[in-house]
C-alpha positions as CSV (number, residue, x, y, z in Angstrom):
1,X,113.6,196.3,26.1
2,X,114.6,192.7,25.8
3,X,112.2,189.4,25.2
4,X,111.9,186.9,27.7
5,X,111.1,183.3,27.3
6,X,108.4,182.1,29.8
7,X,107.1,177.9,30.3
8,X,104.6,177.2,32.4
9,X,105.2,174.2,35.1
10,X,101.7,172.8,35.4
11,X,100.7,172.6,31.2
12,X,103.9,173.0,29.2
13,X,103.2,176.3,27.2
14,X,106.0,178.5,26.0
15,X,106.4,181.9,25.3
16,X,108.1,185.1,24.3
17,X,107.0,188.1,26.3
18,X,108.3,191.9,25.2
19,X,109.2,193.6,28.7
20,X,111.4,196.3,30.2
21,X,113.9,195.2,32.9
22,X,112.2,196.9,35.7
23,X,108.8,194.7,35.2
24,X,108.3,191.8,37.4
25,X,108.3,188.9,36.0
26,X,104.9,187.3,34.6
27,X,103.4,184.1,37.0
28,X,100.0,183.2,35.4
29,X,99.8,181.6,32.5
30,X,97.7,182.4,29.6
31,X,97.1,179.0,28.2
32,X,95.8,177.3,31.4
33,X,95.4,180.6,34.0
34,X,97.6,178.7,36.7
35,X,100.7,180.5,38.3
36,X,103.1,178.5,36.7
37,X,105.3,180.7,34.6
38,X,109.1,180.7,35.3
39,X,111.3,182.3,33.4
40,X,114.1,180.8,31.7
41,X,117.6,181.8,31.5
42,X,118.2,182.4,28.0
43,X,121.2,183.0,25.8
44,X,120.2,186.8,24.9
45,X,120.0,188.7,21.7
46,X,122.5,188.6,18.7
47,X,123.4,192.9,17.6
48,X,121.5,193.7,14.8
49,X,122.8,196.6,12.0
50,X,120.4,198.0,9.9
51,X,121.4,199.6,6.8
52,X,122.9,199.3,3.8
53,X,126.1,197.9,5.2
54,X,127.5,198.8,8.4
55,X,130.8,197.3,8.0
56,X,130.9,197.6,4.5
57,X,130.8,201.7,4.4
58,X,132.4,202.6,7.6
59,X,135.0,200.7,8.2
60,X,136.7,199.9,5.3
61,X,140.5,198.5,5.4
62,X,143.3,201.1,4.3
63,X,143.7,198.4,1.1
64,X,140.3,198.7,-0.1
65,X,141.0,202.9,0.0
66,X,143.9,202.1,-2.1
67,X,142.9,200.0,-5.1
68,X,139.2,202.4,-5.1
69,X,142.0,205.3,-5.7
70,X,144.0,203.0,-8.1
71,X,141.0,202.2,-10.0
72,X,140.0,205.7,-10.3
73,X,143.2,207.0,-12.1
74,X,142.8,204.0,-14.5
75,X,139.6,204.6,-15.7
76,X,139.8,208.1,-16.4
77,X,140.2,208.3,-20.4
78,X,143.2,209.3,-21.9
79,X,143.7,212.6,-23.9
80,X,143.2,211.7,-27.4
81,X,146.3,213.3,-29.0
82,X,144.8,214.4,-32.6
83,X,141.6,216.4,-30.1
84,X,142.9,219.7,-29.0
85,X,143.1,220.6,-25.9
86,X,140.3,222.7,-23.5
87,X,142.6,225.6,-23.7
88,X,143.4,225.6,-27.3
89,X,139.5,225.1,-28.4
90,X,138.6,228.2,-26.6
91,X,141.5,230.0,-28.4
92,X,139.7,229.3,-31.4
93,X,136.3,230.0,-30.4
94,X,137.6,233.5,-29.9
95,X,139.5,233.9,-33.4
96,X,136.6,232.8,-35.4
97,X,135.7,235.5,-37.5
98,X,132.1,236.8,-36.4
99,X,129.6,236.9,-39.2
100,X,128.8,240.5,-40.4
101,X,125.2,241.1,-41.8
């Protein structure tokens, strides 16, 4: 439902009234009680996205998917040569000799 801006002809007063499309416009005016109210042709209402970022999180360049991915693969660690490796720790965990009581 859009907001309309009203001024009354006889005293001056301007307003914003909250109506549906279908309503008929409003003619008296609240601050003096005369029929004076016209509307007035206005510019309309700017789109507003609520959220956390419209743009940002859906439409994202192919560049910006690119250098996330690039960034990614550079900030994984590198395998520390001297650590053995997840298959060869295991390997070990099974040779250790179990202690016998």
């Amino acid at each position: 439902m859009p907001t309309y801006d009203y001024v009354c002809k006889h005293c001056g007063h301007a307003l914003e009234l909250f109506q549906s499309m279908s309503e008929a416009p409003k003619r008296k005016c609240p601050a003096c009680g005369k029929l004076g109210l016209e509307r007035q042709i206005g510019m309309g209402a700017g789109v507003l996205f609520k959220g956390s970022g419209f743009y940002q999180t859906d439409y994202r360049s192919k560049d910006y998917h690119s250098a996330k991915k690039a960034d990614a693969t550079e900030s994984k660690p590198a395998a520390c040569e001297s650590c053995p490796s997840k298959p060869e720790a295991k390997a070990a965990k099974k040779q250790a000799p179990k202690k016998a009581d």
